[in-house]
DOZADO-447895 format. One record per residue (C-alpha): residue in one letter; x, y, z. Coordinates in steps of 0.5 Angstrom, whole numbers, plus 500, padded with zeros to 3 digits. Example, Ala and Ser with C-alpha at 12.3 -4.5 7.8 and 13.67 -1.06 7.14 Angstrom:
2
<rec><aa>A</aa><xx>525</xx><yy>491</yy><zz>516</zz></rec>
<rec><aa>S</aa><xx>527</xx><yy>498</yy><zz>514</zz></rec>
% end
This chain:
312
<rec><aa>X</aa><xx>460</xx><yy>663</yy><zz>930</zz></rec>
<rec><aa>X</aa><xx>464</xx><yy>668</yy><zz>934</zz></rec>
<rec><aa>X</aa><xx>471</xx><yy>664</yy><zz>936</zz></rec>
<rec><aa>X</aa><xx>477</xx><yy>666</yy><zz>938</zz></rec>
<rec><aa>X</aa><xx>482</xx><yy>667</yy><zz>931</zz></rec>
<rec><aa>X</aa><xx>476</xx><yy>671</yy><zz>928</zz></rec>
<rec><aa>X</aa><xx>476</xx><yy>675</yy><zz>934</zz></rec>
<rec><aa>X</aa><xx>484</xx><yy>676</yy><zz>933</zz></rec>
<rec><aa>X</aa><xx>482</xx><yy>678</yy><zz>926</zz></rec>
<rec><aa>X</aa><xx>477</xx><yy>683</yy><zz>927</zz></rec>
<rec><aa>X</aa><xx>483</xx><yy>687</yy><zz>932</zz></rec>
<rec><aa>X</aa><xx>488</xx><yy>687</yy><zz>926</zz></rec>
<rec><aa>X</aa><xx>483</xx><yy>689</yy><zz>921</zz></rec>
<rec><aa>X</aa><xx>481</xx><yy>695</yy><zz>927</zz></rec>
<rec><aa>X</aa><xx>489</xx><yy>698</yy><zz>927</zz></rec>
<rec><aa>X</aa><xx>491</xx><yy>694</yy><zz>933</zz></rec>
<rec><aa>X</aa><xx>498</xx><yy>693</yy><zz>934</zz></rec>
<rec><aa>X</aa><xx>500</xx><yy>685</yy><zz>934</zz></rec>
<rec><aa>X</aa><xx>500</xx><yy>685</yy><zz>942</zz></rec>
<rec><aa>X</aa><xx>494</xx><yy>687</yy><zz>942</zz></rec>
<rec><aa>X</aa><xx>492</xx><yy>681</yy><zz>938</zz></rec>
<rec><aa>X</aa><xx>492</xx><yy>676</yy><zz>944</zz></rec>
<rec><aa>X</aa><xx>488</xx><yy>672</yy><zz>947</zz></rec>
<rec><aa>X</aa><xx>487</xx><yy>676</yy><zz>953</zz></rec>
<rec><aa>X</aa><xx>485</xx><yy>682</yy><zz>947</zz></rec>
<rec><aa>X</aa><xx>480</xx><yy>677</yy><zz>944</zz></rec>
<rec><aa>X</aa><xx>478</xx><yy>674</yy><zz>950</zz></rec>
<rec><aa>X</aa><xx>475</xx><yy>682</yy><zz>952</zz></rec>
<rec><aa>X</aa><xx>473</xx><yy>684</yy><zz>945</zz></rec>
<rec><aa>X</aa><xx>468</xx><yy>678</yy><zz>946</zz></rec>
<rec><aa>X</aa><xx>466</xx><yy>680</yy><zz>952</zz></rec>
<rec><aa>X</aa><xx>464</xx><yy>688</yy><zz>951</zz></rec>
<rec><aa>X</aa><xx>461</xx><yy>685</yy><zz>945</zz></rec>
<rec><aa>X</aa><xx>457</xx><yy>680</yy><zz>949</zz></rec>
<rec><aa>X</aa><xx>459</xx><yy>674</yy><zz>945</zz></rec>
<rec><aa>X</aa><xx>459</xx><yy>667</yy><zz>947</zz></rec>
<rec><aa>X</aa><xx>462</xx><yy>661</yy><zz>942</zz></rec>
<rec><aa>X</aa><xx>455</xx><yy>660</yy><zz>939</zz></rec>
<rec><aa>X</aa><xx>454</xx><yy>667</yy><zz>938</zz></rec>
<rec><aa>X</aa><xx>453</xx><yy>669</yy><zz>931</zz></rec>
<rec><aa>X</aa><xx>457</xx><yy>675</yy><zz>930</zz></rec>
<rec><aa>X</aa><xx>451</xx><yy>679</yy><zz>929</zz></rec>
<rec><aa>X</aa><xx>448</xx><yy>679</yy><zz>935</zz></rec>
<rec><aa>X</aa><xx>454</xx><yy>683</yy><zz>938</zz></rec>
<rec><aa>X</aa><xx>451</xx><yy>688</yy><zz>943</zz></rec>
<rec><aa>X</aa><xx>453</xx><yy>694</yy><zz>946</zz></rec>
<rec><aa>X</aa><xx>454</xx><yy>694</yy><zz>954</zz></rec>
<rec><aa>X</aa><xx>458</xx><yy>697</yy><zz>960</zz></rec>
<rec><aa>X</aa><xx>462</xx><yy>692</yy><zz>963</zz></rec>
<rec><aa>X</aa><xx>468</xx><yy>692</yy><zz>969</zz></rec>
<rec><aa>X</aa><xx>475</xx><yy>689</yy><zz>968</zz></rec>
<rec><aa>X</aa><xx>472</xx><yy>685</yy><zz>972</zz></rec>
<rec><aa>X</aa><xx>466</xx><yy>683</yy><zz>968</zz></rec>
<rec><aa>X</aa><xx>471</xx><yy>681</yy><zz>963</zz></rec>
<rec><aa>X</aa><xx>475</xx><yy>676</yy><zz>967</zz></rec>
<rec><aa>X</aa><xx>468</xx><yy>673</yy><zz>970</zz></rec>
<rec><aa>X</aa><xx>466</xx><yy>673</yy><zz>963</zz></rec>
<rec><aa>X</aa><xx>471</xx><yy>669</yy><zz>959</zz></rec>
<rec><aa>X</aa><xx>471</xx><yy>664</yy><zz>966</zz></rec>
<rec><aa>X</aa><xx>464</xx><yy>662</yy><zz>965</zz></rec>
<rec><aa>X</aa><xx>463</xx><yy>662</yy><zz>957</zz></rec>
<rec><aa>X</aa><xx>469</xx><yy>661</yy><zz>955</zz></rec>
<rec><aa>X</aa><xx>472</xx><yy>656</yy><zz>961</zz></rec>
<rec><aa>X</aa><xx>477</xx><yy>660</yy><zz>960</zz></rec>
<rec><aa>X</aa><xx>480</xx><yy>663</yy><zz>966</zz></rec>
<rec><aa>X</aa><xx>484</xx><yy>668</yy><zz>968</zz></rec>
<rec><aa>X</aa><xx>486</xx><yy>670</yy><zz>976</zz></rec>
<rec><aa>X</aa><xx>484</xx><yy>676</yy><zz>979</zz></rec>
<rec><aa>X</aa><xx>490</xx><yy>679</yy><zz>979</zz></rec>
<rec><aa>X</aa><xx>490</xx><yy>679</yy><zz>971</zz></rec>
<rec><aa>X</aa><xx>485</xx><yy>686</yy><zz>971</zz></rec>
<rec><aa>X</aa><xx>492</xx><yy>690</yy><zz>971</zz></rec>
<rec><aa>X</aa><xx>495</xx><yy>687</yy><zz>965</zz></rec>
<rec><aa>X</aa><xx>488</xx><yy>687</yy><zz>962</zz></rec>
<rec><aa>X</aa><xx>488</xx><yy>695</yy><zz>963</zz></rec>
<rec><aa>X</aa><xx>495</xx><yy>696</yy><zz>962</zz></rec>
<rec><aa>X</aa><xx>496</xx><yy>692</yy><zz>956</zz></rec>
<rec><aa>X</aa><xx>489</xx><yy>692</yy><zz>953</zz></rec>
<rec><aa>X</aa><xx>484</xx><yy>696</yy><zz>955</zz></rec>
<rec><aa>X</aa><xx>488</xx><yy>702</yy><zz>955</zz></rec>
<rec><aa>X</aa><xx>490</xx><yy>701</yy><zz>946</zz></rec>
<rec><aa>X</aa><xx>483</xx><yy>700</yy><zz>946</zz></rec>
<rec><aa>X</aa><xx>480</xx><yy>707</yy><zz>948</zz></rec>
<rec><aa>X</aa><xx>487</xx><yy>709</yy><zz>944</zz></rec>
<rec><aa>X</aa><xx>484</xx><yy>707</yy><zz>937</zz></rec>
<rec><aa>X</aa><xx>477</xx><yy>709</yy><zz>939</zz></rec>
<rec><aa>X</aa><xx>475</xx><yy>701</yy><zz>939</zz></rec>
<rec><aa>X</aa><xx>472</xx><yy>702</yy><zz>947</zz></rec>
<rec><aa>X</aa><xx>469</xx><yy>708</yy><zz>951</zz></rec>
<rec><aa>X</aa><xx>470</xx><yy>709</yy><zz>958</zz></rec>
<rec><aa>X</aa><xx>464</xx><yy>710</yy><zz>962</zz></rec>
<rec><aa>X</aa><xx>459</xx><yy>712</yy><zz>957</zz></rec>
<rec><aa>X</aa><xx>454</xx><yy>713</yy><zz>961</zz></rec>
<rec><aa>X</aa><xx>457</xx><yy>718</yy><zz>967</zz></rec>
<rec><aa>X</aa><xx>463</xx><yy>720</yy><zz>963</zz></rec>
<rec><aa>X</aa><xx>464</xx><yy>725</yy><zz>969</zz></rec>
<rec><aa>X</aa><xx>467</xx><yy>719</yy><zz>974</zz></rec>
<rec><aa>X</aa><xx>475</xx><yy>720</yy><zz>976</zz></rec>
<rec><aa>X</aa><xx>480</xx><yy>716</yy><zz>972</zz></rec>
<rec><aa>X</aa><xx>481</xx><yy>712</yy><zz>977</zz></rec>
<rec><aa>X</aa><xx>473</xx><yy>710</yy><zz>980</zz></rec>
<rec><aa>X</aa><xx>472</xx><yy>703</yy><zz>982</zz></rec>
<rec><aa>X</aa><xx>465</xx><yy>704</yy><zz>978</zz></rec>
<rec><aa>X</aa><xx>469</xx><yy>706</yy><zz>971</zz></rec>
<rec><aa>X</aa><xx>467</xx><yy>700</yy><zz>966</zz></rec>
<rec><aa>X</aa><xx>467</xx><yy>701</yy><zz>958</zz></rec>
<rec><aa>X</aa><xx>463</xx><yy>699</yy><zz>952</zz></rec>
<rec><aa>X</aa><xx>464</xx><yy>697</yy><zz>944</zz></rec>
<rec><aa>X</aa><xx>464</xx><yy>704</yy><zz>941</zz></rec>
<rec><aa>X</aa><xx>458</xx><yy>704</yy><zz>936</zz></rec>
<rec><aa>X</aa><xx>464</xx><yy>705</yy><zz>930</zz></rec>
<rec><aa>X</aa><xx>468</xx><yy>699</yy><zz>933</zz></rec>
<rec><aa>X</aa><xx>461</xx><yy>695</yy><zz>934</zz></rec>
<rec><aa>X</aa><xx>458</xx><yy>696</yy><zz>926</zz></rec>
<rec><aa>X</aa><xx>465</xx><yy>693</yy><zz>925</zz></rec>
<rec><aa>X</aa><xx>464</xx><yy>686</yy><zz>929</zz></rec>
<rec><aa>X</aa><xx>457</xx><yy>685</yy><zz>927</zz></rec>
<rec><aa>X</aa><xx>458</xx><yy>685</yy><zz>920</zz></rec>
<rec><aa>X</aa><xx>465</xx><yy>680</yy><zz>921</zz></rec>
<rec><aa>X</aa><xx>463</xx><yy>675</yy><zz>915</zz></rec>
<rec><aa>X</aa><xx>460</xx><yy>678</yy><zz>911</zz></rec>
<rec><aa>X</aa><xx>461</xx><yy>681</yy><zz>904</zz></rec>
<rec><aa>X</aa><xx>461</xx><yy>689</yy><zz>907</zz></rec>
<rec><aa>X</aa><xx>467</xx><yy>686</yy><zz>914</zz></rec>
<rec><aa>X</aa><xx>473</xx><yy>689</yy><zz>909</zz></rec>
<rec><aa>X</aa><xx>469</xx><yy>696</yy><zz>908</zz></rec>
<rec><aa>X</aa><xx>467</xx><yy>697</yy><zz>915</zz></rec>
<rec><aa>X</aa><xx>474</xx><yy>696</yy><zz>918</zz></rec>
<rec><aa>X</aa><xx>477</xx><yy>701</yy><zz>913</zz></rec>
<rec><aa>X</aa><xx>472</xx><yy>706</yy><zz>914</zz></rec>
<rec><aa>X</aa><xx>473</xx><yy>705</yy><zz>921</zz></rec>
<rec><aa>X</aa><xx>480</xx><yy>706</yy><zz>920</zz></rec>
<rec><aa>X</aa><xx>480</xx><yy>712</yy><zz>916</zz></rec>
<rec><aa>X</aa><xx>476</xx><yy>716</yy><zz>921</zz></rec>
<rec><aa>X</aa><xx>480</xx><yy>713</yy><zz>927</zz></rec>
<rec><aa>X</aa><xx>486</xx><yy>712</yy><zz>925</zz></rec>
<rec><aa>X</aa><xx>490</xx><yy>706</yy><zz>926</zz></rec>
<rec><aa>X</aa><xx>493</xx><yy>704</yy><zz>932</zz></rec>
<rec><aa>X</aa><xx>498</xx><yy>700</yy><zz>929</zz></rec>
<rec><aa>X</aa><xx>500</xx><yy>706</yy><zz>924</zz></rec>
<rec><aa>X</aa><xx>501</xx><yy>711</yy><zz>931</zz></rec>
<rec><aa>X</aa><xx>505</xx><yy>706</yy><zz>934</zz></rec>
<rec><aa>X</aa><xx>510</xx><yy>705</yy><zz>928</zz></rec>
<rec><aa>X</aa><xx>510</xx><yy>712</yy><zz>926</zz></rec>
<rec><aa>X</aa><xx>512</xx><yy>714</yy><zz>934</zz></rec>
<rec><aa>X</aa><xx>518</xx><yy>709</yy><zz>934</zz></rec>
<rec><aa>X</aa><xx>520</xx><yy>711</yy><zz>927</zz></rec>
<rec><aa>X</aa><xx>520</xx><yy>718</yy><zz>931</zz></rec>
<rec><aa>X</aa><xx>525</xx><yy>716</yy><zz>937</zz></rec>
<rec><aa>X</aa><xx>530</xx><yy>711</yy><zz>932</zz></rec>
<rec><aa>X</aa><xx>537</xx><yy>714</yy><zz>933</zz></rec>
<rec><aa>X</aa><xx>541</xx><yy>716</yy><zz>926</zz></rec>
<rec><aa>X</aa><xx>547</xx><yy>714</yy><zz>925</zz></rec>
<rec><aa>X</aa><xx>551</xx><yy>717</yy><zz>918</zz></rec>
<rec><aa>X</aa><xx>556</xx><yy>713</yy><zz>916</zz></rec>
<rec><aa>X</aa><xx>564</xx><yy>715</yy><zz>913</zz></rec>
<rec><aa>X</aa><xx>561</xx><yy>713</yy><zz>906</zz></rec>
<rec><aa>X</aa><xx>555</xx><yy>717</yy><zz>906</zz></rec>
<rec><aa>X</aa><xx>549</xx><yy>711</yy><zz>909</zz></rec>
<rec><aa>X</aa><xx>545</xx><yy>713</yy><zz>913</zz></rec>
<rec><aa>X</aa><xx>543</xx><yy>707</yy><zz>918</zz></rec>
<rec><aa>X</aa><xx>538</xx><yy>707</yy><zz>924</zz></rec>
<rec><aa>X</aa><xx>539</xx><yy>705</yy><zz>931</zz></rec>
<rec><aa>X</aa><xx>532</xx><yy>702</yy><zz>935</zz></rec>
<rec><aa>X</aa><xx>532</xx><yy>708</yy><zz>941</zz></rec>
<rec><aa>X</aa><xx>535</xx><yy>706</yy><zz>948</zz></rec>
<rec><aa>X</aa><xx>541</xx><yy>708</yy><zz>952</zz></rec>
<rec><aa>X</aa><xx>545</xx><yy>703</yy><zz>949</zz></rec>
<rec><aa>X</aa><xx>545</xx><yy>705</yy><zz>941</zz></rec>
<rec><aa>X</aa><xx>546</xx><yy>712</yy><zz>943</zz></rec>
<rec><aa>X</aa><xx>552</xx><yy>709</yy><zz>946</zz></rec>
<rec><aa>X</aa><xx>554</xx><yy>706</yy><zz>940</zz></rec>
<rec><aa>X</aa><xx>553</xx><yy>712</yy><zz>936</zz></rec>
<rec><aa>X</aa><xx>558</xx><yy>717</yy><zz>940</zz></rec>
<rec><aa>X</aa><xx>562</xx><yy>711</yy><zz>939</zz></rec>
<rec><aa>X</aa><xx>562</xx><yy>711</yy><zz>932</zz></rec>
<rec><aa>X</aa><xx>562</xx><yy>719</yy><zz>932</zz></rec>
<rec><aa>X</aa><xx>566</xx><yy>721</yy><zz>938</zz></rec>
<rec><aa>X</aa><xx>571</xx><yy>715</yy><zz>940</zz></rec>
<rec><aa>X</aa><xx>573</xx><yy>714</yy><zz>933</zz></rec>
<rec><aa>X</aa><xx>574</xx><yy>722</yy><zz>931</zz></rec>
<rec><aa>X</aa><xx>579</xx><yy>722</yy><zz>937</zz></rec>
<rec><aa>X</aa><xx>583</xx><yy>716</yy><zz>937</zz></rec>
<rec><aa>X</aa><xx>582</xx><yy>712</yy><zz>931</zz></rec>
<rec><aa>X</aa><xx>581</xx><yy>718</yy><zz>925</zz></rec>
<rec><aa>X</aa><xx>580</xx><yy>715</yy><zz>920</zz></rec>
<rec><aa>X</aa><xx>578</xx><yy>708</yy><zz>922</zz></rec>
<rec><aa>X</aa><xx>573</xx><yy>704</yy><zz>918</zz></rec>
<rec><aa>X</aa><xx>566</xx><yy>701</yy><zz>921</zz></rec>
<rec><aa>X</aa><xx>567</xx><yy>694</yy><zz>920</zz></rec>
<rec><aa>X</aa><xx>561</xx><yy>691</yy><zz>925</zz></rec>
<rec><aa>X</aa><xx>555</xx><yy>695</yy><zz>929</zz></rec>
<rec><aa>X</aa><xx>550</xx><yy>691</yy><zz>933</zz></rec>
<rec><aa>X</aa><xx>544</xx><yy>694</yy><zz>933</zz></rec>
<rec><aa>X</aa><xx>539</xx><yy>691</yy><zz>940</zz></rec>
<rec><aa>X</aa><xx>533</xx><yy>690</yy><zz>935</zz></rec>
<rec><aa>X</aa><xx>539</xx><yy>688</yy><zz>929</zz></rec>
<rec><aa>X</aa><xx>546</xx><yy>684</yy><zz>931</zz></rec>
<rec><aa>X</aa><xx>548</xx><yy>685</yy><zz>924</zz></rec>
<rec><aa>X</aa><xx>545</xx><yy>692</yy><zz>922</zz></rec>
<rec><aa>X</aa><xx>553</xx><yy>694</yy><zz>919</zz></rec>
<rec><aa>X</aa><xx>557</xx><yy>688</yy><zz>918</zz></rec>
<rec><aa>X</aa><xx>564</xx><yy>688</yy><zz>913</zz></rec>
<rec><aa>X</aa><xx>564</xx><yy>681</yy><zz>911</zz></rec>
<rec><aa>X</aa><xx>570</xx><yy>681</yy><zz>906</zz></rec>
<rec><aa>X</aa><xx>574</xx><yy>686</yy><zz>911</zz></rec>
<rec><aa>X</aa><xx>573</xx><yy>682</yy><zz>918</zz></rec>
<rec><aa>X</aa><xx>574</xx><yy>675</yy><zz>913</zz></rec>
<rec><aa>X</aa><xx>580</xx><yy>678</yy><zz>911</zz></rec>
<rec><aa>X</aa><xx>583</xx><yy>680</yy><zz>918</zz></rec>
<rec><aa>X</aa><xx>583</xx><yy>673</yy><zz>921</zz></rec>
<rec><aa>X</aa><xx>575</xx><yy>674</yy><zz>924</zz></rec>
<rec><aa>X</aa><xx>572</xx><yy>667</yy><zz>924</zz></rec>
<rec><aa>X</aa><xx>565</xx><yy>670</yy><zz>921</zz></rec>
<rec><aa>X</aa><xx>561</xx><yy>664</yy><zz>923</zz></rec>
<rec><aa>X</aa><xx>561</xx><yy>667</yy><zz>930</zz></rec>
<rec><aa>X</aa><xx>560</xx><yy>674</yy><zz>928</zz></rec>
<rec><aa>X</aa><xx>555</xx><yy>674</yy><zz>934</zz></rec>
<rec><aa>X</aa><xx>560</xx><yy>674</yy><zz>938</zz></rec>
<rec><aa>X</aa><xx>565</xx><yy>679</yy><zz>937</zz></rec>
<rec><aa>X</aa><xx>563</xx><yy>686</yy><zz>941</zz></rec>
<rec><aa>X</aa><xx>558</xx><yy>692</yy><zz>940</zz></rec>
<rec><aa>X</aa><xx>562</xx><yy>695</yy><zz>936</zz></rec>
<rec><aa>X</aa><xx>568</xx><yy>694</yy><zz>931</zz></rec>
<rec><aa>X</aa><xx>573</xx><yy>699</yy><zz>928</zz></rec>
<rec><aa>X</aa><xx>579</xx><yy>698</yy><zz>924</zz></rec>
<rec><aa>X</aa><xx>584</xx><yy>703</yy><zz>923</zz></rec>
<rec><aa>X</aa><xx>588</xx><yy>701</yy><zz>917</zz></rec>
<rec><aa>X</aa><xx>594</xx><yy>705</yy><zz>917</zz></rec>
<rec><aa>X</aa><xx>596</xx><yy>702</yy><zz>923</zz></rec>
<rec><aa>X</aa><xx>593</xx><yy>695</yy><zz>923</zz></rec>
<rec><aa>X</aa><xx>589</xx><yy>696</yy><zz>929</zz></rec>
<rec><aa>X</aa><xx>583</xx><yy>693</yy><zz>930</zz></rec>
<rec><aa>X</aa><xx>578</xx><yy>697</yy><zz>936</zz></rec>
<rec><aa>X</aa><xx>574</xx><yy>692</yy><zz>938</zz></rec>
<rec><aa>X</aa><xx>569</xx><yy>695</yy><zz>943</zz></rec>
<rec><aa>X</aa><xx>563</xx><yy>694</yy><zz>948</zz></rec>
<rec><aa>X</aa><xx>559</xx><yy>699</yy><zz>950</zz></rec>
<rec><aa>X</aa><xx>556</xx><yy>698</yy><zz>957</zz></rec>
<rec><aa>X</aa><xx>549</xx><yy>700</yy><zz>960</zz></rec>
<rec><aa>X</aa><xx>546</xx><yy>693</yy><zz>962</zz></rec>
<rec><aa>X</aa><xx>550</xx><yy>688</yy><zz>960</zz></rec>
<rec><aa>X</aa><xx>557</xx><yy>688</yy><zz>962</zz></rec>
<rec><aa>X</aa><xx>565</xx><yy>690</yy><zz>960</zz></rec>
<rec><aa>X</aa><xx>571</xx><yy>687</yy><zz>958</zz></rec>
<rec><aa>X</aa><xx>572</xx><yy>683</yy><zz>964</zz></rec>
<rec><aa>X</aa><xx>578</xx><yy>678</yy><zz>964</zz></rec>
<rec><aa>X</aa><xx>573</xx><yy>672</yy><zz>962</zz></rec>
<rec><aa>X</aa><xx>572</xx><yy>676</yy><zz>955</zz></rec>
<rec><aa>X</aa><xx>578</xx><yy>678</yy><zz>954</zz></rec>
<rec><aa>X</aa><xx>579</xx><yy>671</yy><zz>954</zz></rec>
<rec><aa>X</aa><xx>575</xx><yy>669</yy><zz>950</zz></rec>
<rec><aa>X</aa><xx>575</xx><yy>674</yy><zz>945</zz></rec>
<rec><aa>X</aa><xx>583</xx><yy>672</yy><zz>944</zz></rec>
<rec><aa>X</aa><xx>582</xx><yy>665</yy><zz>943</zz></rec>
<rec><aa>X</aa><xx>576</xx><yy>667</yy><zz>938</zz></rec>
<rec><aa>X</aa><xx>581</xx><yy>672</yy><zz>934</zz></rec>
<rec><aa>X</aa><xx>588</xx><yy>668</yy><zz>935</zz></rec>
<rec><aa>X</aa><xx>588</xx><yy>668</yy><zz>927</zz></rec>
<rec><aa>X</aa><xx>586</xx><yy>675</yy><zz>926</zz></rec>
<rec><aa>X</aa><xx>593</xx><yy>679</yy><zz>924</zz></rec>
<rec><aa>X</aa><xx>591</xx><yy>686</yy><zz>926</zz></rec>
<rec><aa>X</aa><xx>593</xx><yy>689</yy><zz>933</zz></rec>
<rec><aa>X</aa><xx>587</xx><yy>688</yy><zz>938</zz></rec>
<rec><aa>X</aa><xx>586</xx><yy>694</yy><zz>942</zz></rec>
<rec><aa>X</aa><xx>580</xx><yy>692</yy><zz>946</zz></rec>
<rec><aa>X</aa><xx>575</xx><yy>699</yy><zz>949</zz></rec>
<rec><aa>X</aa><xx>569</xx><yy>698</yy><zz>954</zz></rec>
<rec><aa>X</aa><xx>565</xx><yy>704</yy><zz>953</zz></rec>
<rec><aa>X</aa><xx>561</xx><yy>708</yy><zz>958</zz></rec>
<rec><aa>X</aa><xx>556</xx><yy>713</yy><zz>958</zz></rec>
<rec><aa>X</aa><xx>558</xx><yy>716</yy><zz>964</zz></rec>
<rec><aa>X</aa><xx>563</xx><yy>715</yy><zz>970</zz></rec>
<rec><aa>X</aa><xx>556</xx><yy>712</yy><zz>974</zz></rec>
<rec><aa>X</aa><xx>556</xx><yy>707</yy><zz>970</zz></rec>
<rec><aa>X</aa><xx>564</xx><yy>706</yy><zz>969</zz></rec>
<rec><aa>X</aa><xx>565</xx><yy>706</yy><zz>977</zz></rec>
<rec><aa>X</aa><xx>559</xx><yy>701</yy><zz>977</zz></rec>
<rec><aa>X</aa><xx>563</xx><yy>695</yy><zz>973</zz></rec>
<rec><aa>X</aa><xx>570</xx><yy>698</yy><zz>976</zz></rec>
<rec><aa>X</aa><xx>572</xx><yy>691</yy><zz>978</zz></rec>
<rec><aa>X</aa><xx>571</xx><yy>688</yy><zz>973</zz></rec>
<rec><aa>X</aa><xx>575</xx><yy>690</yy><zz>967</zz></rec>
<rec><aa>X</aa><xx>581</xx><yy>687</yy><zz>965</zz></rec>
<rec><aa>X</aa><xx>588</xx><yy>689</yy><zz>965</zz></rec>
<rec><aa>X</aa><xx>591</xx><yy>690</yy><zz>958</zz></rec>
<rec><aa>X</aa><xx>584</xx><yy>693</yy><zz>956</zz></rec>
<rec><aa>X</aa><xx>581</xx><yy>701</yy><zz>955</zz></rec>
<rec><aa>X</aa><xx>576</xx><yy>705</yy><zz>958</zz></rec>
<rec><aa>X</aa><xx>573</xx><yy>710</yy><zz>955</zz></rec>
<rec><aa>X</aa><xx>567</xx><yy>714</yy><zz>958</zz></rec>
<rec><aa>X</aa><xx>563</xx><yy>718</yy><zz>953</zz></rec>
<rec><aa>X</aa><xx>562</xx><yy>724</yy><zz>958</zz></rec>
<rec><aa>X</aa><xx>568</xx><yy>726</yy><zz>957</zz></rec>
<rec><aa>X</aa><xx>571</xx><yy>723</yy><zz>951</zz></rec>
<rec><aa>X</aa><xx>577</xx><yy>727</yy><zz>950</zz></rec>
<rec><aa>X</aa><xx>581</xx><yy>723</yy><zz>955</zz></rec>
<rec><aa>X</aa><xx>581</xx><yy>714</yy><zz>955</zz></rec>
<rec><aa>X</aa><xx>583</xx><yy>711</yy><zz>962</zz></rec>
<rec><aa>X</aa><xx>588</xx><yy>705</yy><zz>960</zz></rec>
<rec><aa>X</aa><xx>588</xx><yy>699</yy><zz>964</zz></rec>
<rec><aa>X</aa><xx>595</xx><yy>696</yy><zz>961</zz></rec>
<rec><aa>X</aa><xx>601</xx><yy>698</yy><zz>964</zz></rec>
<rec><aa>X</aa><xx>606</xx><yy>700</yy><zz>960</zz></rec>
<rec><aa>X</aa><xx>603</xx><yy>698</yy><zz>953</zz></rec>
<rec><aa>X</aa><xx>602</xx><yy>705</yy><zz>950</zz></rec>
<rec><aa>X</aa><xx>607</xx><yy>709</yy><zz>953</zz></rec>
<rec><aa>X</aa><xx>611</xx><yy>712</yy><zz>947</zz></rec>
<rec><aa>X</aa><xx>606</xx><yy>709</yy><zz>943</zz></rec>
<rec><aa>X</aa><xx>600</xx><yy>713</yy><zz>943</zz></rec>
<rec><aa>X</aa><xx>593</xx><yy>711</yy><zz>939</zz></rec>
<rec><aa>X</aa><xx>592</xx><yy>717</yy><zz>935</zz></rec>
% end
């Protein structure tokens, strides 16, 4: 019988993605396939249907409902990767109407509807994969496309790391490459936070070793650097969303830091004056300002503390 978790199942055997294996998802696969709960898989039939239909559908077979308002994030969030991965047509029988007509409906695709049919049976495994050998996976498209956007980062030691994509972590990479080539040379990279990994570089012994509690790891800034030679601990926040080294944070990390036994220079970190000028306000004193599209220069917030003591 047809049910919602076999319906889910049946969109991760056809390469979707795991956010095309929804509710919603299932709710429209039952839907173009004509199944109601009592619907053996198959009698999965072939039809043209609206957004519209889907939501009507799945209110009276399903008692499932849905408000009217729902259409747009059925096309934006499940219709769309299914024309993606071949598993809906558009308009099969008057494939010439504009993108946006109100008459636009979908069907199943033949491909998709041998799969659904034989979903139980002995040959399920065997259609899915030759639908996804001819098709292609959504899933794989999907992962390989993020892959291609990651940010690189090649470590002083030779590692290699990757960053999520997003202003943010390309922030922290002209940090790691640009901030600390010019004012702390030679500095080791002891903590980085990913957006997608809090931990993705994290010097355990070394940051122990230094006083850092290691028990509140998730709380220490973006980005980590330790220049040896002069014991000073960079500790440095890059900003695109969230904010800067502002009096509370300055605070905190203080009061977090009180045993760490290196000098603690802290730095927010633009991308450009745009975004300084934004948070301008509210950046503490004795802190740095650093701004990536002008990386040779550092605003410094602190009177009188580095005067004769530059940081390179």
């Amino acid at each position: 019988m047809a049910t919602l978790n076999a319906a889910k199942k049946i969109l991760k055997a056809l390469g979707l993605p795991q956010a095309q294996q929804t509710d919603v998802a299932a709710y429209t696969l039952l839907a173009l396939a004509n199944l109601g709960p009592k619907s053996p898989w198959p009698d999965a039939t072939r039809r043209s249907i609206r957004i519209h239909d889907v939501l009507e559908f799945t209110s009276d077979i399903f008692r499932k409902r849905y408000a009217e308002n729902t259409r747009e994030t059925v096309r934006r969030q499940v219709i769309h990767q299914f024309e993606q991965a071949r598993v809906v047509d558009r308009n099969p029988d008057e494939p010439g109407l504009a993108t946006n007509s109100p008459r636009t409906r979908y069907a199943i695709s033949e491909a998709a509807l041998l799969v659904v049919r034989s979903y139980g049976t002995t040959t399920f495994g065997k259609e899915a994969r030759a639908f996804t050998d001819t098709h292609g996976s959504l899933l794989a498209v999907y992962t390989a496309t993020k892959n291609m956007q990651m940010v690189p980062l090649l470590l002083a030691n030779g590692t290699a790391v990757m960053l999520s994509p997003g202003k943010h972590n390309e922030l922290q990479v002209a940090i790691v490459r640009e901030f600390a080539e010019r004012f702390a040379p030679g500095a080791s990279l002891l903590y980085l936070g990913d957006t997608a990994n809090k931990s993705l570089v994290l010097a355990e012994d070394a940051l122990s070793k230094l006083g850092v509690p290691m028990t509140k790891h998730d709380k220490l800034p973006d980005v980590v650097l330790y220049l040896e030679e002069r014991n000073r601990l960079f500790l440095i926040e890059a900003v695109t969303s969230h904010g800067p080294v502002s009096p509370k944070r300055h605070f905190e990390l203080e009061k977090e830091l009180s045993r760490c036994s290196a000098e603690r220079i802290y730095v927010s970190a633009f991308p450009d004056f745009k975004e300084f000028k934004r948070h301008i306000d509210n950046i503490a004193w004795e802190t740095e300002v650093w701004i990536a599209e002008n990386p040779d220069h550092m605003i410094h917030f602190n009177g009188d503390k580095f005067l004769g003591s530059p940081v390179r």
